[in-house]
C-alpha positions as CSV (number, residue, x, y, z in Angstrom):
1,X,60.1,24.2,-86.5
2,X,61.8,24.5,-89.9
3,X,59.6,24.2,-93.4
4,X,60.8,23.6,-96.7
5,X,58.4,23.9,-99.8
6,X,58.5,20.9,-102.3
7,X,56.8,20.7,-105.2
8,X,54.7,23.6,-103.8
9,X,53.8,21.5,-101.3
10,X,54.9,22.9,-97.2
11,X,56.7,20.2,-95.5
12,X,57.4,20.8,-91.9
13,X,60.6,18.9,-91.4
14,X,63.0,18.7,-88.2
15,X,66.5,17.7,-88.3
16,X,67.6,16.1,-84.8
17,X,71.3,14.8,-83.3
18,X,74.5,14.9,-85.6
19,X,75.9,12.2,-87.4
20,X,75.1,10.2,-90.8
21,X,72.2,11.6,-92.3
22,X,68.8,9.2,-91.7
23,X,65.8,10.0,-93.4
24,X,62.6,8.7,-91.2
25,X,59.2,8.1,-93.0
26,X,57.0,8.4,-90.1
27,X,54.6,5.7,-89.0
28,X,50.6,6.6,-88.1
29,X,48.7,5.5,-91.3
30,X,47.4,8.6,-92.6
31,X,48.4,10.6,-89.7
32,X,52.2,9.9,-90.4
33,X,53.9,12.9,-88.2
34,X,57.0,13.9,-86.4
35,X,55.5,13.2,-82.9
36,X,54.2,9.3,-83.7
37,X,58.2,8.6,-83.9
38,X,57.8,8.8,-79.9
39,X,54.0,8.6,-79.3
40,X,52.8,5.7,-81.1
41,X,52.4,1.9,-80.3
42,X,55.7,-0.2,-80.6
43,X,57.6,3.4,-80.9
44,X,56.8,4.6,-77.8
45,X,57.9,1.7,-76.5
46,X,61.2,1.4,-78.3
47,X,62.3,5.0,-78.3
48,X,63.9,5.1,-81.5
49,X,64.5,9.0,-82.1
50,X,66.4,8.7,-78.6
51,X,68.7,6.2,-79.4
52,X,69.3,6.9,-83.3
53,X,69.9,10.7,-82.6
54,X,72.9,9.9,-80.2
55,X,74.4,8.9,-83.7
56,X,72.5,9.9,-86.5
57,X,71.2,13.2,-88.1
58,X,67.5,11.9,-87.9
59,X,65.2,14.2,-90.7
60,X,61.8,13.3,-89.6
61,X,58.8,15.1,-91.5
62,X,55.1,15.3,-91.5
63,X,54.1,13.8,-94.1
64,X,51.9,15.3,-97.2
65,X,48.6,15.6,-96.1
66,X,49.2,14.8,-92.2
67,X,50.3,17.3,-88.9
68,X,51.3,20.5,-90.3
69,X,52.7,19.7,-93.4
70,X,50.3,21.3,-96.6
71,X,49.1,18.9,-99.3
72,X,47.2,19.5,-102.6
73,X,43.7,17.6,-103.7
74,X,45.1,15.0,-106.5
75,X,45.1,11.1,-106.7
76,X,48.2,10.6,-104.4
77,X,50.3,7.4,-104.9
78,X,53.9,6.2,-103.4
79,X,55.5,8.1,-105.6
80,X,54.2,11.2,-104.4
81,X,55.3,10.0,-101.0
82,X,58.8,9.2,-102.6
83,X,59.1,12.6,-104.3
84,X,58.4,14.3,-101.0
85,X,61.5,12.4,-99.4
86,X,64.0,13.2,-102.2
87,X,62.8,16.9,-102.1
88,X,63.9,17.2,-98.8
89,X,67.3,15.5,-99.0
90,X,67.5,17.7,-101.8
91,X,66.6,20.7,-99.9
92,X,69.4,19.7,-97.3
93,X,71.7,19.2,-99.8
94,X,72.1,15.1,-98.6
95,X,73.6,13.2,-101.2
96,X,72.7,10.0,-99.5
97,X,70.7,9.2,-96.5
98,X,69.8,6.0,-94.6
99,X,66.2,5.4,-95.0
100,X,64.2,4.1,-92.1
101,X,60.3,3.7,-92.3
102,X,57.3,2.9,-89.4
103,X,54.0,1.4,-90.3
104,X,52.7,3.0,-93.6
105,X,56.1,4.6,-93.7
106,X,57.9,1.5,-94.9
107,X,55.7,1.4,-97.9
108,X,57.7,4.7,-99.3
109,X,60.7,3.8,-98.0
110,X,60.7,0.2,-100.3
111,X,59.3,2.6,-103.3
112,X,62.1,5.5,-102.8
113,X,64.8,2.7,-103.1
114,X,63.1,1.4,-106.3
115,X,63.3,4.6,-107.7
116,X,66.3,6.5,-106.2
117,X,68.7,3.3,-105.3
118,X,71.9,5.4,-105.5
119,X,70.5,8.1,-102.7
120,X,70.0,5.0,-100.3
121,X,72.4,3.7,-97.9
122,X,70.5,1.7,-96.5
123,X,66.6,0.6,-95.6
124,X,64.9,-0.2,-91.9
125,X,61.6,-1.4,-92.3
126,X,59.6,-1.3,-88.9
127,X,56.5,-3.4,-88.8
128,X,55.5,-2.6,-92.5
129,X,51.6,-2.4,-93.0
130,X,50.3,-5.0,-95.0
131,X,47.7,-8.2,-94.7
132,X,44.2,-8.6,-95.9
133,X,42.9,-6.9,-92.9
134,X,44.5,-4.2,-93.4
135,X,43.8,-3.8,-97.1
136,X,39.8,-4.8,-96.0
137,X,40.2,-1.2,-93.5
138,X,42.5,0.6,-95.6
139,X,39.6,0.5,-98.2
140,X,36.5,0.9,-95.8
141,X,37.9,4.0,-94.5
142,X,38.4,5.3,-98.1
143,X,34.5,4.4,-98.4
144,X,33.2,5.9,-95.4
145,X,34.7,9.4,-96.7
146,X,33.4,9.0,-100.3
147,X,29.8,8.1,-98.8
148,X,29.7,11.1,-96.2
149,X,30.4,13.3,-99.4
150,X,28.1,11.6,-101.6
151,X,25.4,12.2,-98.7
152,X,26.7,15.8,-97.2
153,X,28.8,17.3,-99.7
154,X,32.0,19.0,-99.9
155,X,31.1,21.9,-97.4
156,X,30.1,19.4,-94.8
157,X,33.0,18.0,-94.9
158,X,35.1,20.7,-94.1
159,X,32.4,22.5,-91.6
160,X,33.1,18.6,-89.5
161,X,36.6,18.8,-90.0
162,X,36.5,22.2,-88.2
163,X,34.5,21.1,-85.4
164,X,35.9,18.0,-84.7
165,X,39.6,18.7,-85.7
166,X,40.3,14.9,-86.0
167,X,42.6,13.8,-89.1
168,X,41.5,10.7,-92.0
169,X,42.6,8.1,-89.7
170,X,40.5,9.3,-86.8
171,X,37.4,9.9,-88.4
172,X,37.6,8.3,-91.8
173,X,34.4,11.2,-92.8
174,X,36.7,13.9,-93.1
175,X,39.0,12.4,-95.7
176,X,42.4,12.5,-96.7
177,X,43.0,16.0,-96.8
178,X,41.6,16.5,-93.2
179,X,44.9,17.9,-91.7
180,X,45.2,20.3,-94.0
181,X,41.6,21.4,-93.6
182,X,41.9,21.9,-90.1
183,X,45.1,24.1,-90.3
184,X,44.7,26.0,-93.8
185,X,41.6,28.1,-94.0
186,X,42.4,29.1,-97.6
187,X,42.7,25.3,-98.6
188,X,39.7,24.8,-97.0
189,X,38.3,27.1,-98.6
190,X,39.5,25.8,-102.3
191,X,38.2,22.2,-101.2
192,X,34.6,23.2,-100.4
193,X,34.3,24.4,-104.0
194,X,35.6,21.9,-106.1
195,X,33.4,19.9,-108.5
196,X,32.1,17.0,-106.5
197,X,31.8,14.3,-108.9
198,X,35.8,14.8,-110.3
199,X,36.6,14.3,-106.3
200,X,35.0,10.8,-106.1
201,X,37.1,9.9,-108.6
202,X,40.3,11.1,-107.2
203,X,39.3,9.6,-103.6
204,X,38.3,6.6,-105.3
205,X,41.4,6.2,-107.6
206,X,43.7,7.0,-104.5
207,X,42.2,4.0,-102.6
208,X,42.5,1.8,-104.9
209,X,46.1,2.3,-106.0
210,X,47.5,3.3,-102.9
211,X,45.9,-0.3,-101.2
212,X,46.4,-2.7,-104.0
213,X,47.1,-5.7,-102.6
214,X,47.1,-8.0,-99.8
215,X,50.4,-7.7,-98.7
216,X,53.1,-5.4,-98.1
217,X,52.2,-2.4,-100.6
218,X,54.6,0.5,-102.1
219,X,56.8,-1.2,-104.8
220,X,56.6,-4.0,-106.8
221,X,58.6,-7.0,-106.3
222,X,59.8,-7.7,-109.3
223,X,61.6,-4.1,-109.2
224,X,62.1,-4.8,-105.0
225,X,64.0,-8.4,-106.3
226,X,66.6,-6.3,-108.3
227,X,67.2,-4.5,-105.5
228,X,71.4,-4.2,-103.6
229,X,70.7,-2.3,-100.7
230,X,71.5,-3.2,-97.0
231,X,67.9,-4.4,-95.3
232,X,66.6,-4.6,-92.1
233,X,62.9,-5.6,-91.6
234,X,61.4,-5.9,-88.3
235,X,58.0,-7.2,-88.3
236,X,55.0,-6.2,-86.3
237,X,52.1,-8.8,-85.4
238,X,48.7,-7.0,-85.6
239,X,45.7,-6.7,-88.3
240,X,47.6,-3.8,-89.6
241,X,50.5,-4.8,-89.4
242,X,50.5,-8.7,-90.5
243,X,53.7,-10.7,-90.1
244,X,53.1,-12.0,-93.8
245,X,53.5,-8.6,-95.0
246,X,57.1,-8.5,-93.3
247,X,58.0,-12.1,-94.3
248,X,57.4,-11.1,-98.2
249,X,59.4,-8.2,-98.0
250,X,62.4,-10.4,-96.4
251,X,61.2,-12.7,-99.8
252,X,61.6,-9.9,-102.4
253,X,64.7,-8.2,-101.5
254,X,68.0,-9.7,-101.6
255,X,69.8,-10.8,-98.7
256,X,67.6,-8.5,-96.6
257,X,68.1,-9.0,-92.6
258,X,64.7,-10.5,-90.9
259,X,64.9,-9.9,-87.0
260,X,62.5,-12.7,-86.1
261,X,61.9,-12.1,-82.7
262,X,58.4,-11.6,-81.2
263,X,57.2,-8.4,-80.6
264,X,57.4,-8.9,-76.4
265,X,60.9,-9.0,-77.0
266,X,61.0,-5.9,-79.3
267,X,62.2,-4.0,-76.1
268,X,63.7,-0.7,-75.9
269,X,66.9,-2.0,-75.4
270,X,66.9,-5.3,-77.7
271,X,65.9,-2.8,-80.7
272,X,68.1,0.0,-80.7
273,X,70.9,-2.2,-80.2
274,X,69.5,-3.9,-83.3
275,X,69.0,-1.2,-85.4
276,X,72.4,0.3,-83.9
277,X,74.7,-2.5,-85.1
278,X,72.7,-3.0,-88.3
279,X,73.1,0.8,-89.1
280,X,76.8,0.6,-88.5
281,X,77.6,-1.8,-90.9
282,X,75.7,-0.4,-93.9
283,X,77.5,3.4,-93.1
284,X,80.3,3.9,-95.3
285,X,83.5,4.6,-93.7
């Protein structure tokens, strides 16, 4: 599988069907890879890769820090996330993509529009995180890491990583650089040595900013209400996923398209015909 190198970051990347170019922010929380597109939850369900790549160039990535993709020990915020997505239009010499995001991945998607609007064609939004609950575990999981450091150390940390081979959202004690860890012995290396203390407070800065609120995080809605971009949000039902966090995104951008239907009737064939005719009408002709 193809890798390009952004911001001296690794990014494996793959580019499948022909058509429109659709840039995919993948769901898993902070194990957001090419393969939850058809292994996850609601997505393995819905089969969107199957149906969008019948008509769409779909450019799915690991993200930073997650499956095979590198990443680099700094406080990492949307932007980051953002920068990684424009790098690799860039790299692909896209002009303008669609943007679709699952889960966590919506959060970029919202904050790559704020930033980039005239590289966005459009925006699907697939059961965006968001909710108290998920701001309550978002946080815990951040403070089970920085308390198995503060206990073990650095070297632990990797030496568990190693053994157990399990990324952040797995096992919240190997932290958010536990994918790279596990595939990158010389990063591994690198981590084990750093100064302690100055990584509690990039750990702790990251979980803070990253899961700031108790909604839909990633951009802020008085930048999201300025917003002219063709929207499609499709809201999941879950204590990661609440339904509150959907609703105020459908609040904050303008004339953005809600598909309130339950999630029973998110079926395979209900949602690619969804996301199908909504895609059609926001390609240029």
């Amino acid at each position: 599988m193809p890798t390009a190198v952004i911001d001296g970051i690794v990014t494996r990347y793959d580019l499948i069907g022909a058509g429109p170019p659709l840039l995919m922010f993948s769901p898993g929380g902070f194990n957001a890879t090419i393969d939850t597109w058809s292994s996850l939850g609601i997505y393995a369900r819905t089969k969107p890769l199957d149906h969008l790549s019948k008509h769409y160039t779909c450019i799915v990535f690991d993200r930073r820090e997650c499956g095979q993709s590198g990443g680099r020990v700094e406080r990492v915020t949307w932007a980051d996330y953002v920068a990684q997505g424009k790098g690799l239009l860039d790299h692909l010499n896209i002009p303008q993509a669609h943007l679709m995001g699952g889960c966590m991945g919506c959060s970029p998607v919202t904050a790559f529009a704020v930033a980039h609007p005239e590289m966005v064609l459009s925006m699907s939004l697939i059961w965006p995180v968001g909710g108290v609950r998920y701001r309550l575990t978002g946080h815990q999981r951040f403070a089970e890491h920085l308390a198995y450091v503060h206990q073990h150390g650095l070297a632990q940390v990797v030496a568990l990583v190693q053994k157990e081979g399990k990324p952040f959202g797995a096992d919240p004690r190997g932290g958010p650089w536990a994918s790279v860890i596990a595939h990158d012995a010389a990063f591994a290396e690198a981590y084990a040595q750093q100064n302690v203390e100055q990584y509690k407070l990039i750990v702790a800065g990251m979980a803070r900013t990253l899961i700031d609120r108790d909604t839909a995080p990633g951009a802020e809605p008085e930048d999201l209400l300025q917003l002219a971009i063709p929207t499609l949000i499709v809201p999941g039902k879950d204590n990661s996923h609440a339904t509150s966090a959907a609703r105020y995104l459908e609040e904050c951008i303008p004339d953005a398209q809600y598909w309130d239907v339950a999630v029973a009737d998110q079926t395979e064939e209900a949602s690619a015909e969804r996301l199908l005719a909504f895609l059609a009408a926001a390609t240029p002709h």
